[in-house]
N, C-alpha and C positions, 0 to 999 in steps of 0.2 A: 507459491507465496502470494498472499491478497494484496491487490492492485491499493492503489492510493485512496480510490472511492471506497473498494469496499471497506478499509478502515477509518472513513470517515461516516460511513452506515451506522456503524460500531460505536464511534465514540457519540452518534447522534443518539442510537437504542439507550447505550448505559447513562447519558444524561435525562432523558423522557424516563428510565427508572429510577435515578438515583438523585438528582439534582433536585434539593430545596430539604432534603429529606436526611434525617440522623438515622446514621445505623445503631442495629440494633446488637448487631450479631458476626463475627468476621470470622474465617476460618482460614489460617495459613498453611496449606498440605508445602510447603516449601523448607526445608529444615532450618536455614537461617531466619526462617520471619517465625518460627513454627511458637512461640510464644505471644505473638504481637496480638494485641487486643484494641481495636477502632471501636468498639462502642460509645455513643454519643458523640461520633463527629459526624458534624456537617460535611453531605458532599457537593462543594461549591459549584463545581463546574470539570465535565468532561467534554476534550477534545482531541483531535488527532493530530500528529505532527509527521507530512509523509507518512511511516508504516509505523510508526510508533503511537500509542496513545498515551497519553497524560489523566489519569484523574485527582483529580484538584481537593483537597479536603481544609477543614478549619484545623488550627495549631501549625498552619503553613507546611504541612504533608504532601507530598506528590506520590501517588501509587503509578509505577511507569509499569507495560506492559507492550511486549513484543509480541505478535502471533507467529512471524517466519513462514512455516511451511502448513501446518496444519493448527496452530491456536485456534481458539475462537471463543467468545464467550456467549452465554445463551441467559435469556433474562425467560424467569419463570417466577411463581405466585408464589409468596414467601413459604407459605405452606407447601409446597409442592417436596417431593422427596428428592434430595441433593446422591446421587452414586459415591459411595467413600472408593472404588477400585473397577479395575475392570480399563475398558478403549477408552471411556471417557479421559482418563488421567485426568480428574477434576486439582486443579493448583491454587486455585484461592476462590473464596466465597463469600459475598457481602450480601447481609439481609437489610432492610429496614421493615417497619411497617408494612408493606405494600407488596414488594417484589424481592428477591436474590437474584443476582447477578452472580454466575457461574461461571468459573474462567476455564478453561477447557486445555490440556495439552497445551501448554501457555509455556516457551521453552524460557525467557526471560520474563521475572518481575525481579520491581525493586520498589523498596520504596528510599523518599528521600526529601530533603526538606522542598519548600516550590523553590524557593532562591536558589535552588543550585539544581535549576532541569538541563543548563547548558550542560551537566556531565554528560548529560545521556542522548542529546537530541543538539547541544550546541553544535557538530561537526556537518549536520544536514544543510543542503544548497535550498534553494527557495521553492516551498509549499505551493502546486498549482490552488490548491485546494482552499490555501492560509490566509492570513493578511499581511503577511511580510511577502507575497507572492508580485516576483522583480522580474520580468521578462529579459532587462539588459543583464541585471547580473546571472542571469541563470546564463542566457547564449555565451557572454564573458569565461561563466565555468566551463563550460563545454569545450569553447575555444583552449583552456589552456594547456591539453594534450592534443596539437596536433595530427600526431601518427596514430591517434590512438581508432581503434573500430570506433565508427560512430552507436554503433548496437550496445558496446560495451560500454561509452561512454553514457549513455542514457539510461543502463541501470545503474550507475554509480550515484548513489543517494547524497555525495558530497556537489553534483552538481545539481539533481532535482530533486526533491523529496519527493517519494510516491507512486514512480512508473517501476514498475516490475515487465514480466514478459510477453502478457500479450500485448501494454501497450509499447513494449520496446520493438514488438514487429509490425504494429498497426500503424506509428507514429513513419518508420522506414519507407512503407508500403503507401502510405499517402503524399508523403515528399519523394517519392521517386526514389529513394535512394538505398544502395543495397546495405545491409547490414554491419557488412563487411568493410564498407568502404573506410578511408580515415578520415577523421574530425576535420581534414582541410579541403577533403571533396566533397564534403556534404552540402554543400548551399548555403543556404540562410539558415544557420542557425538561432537567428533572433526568430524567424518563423517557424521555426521547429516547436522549440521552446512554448511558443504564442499558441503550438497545436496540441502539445500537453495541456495546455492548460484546459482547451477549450474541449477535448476529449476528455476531461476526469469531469470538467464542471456537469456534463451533459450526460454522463452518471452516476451522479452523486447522492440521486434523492430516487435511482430503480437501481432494480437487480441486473446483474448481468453486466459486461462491456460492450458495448453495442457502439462500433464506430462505422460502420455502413449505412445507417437509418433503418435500417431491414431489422424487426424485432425475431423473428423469426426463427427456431434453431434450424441450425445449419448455415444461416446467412448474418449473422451478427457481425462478423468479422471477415476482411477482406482476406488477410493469409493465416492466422494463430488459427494453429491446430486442424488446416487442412490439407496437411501433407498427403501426396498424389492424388489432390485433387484439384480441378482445372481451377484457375484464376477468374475471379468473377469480373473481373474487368478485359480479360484478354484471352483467357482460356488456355494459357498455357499451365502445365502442371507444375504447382507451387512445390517447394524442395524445403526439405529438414533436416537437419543437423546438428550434433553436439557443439559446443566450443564456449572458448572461453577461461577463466581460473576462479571459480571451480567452473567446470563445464554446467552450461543451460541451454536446451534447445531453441534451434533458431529457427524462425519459419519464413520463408521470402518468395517473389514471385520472380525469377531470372529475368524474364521479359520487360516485367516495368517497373525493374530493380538494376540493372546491370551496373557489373560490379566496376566498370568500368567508364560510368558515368557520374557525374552529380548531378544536385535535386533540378529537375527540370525548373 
């Protein structure tokens, strides 16, 4: 599932095509919209909220769109040929003038007036990424399941918008603290919080999550996605595992993670 940054990549590309600009041309492959015609609306303004994106139109429209596990939209030259079937599973397509915006395996759209995006997005904790972005209230949310895995608590979108899995191991792996632990061993949750933020802002405008400084593949990341292999910090061999409800791999470093500690 794309991290926070990258669906703020997302809502930056669909704004740079679509914002200032009337469509021309909509195409709803979704059976309930499958009538819906946007030609000649303005599209005001797109942005992301955590994993959700909002695009903003004139007649007080919101087109909300979820990517999940595999969405994605791709911006291509109006002309360019749109796939009707096939891996693509193309789900909605907006032209103007200039470009279409191609929503791709898009397992949620909606649309919906803008006055009422709290249906879809009110429930989210606070946007590293946003400008309702609250470092007290975010540590606040985190705080108020106790027992809860710290790992689990930090993908729960009701307390941060935006972190998915590799920064739920990156975030663990930098505060010392094992994934496992519970929300009352963790430390400083007010610094936890403060390192989400400062891990999505820092890439938010490149590819990739790069929480090491190291651009490098193979060295981007201190544990996501290097199970049995040694720890760049200590060299001990990083460990992987399912869990959770639904279950999502967890990746951690024993050594300077122990489960039996809190954040240094």
């Amino acid at each position: 599932m794309p991290e926070g940054d990258t669906v703020y990549q997302t809502a930056a590309r669909l704004r740079g095509a679509l914002a200032g600009r009337a469509l021309t041309r909509t195409d709803f492959r979704v059976p309930r919209y499958a009538t819906v015609d946007l030609r000649g609306r303005e599209v005001l303004e797109s942005l992301s909220r955590g994993k959700h994106l909002l695009l903003r139109m004139t007649g007080n429209l919101t087109l909300h769109t979820h990517l999940r596990m595999d969405g994605a939209w791709r911006i291509q030259p109006a002309h360019a040929r749109v796939p009707h079937s096939g891996r693509d599973a193309v789900r909605v397509v907006l032209w103007n003038d200039a470009y279409a915006a191609v929503g791709m395996r898009l397992p949620v759209v909606d649309l919906l007036p803008t006055g009422e995006e709290s249906r879809v997005v009110g429930h989210l904790g606070p946007d590293p990424l946003g400008p309702d972005w609250d470092v007290d209230e975010a540590a606040r949310r985190l705080a108020r399941q106790p027992a809860r895995p710290i790992g689990e608590a930090l993908l729960d979108q009701r307390n941060l918008a935006g972190i998915g899995n590799v920064y739920r191991a990156e975030l663990c792996f930098l505060r010392g603290v094992s994934p496992f632990a519970p929300v009352e061993r963790a430390g400083d949750l007010h610094a936890m919080a403060d390192l989400a933020r400062r891990a999505l802002d820092a890439n938010r405008d490149r590819p990739g999550h790069v929480t090491t400084g190291d651009p490098r593949p193979g060295r981007q990341n201190w544990v996501y996605g290097r199970a049995g292999r040694p720890c760049l910090r200590c060299g001990t061999q990083v460990r992987r595992v399912e869990a959770g409800d639904p279950p999502r791999v967890v990746f951690w470093c024993p050594k300077c993670q122990p489960e039996d500690a809190a954040s240094a």
